[in-house]
C-alpha positions, -999 to +999 in steps of 0.1 A: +004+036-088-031+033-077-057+002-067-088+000-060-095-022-037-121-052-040-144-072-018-122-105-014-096-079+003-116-072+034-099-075+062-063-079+047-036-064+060-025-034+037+011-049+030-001-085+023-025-070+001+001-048-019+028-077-017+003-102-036-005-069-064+029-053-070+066-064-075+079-055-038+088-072-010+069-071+018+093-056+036+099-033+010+062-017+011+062-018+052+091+006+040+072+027+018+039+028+046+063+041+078+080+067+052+042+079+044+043+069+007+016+051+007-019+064+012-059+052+020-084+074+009-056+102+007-048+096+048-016+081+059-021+043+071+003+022+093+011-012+082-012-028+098-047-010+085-070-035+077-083-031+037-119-020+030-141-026-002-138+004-025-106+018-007-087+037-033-050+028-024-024+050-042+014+040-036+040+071-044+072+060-053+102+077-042+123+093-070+155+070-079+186+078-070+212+087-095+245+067-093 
């Protein structure tokens, strides 16, 4: 899943910003960031990275685990 992120997100928090876009927790996508699945500009970010205008945000979701 990729965003691309817009003016009125400067400054967010990266996992407030994906908790108000996608279906997840933000727990969840705190998660995701520490496990390196999601990514800024194709670098690795820490939960706390602060959103820029024009950031192109790409979440990479884990593969499911069969039952």
């Amino acid at each position: 899943m990729e965003f691309k992120a817009e003016r009125e997100a400067c400054g967010q928090r990266i996992d407030k910003y994906l908790t108000e876009r996608i279906d997840k927790t933000r727990s969840a996508i705190s998660i995701l960031i520490e496990n390196g699945r999601v990514t800024v500009n194709n670098a690795i970010i820490s939960k706390n990275y602060k959103v820029k205008e024009n950031d192109c945000i790409l979440i990479d979701y884990p593969d499911p685990v069969p039952l």
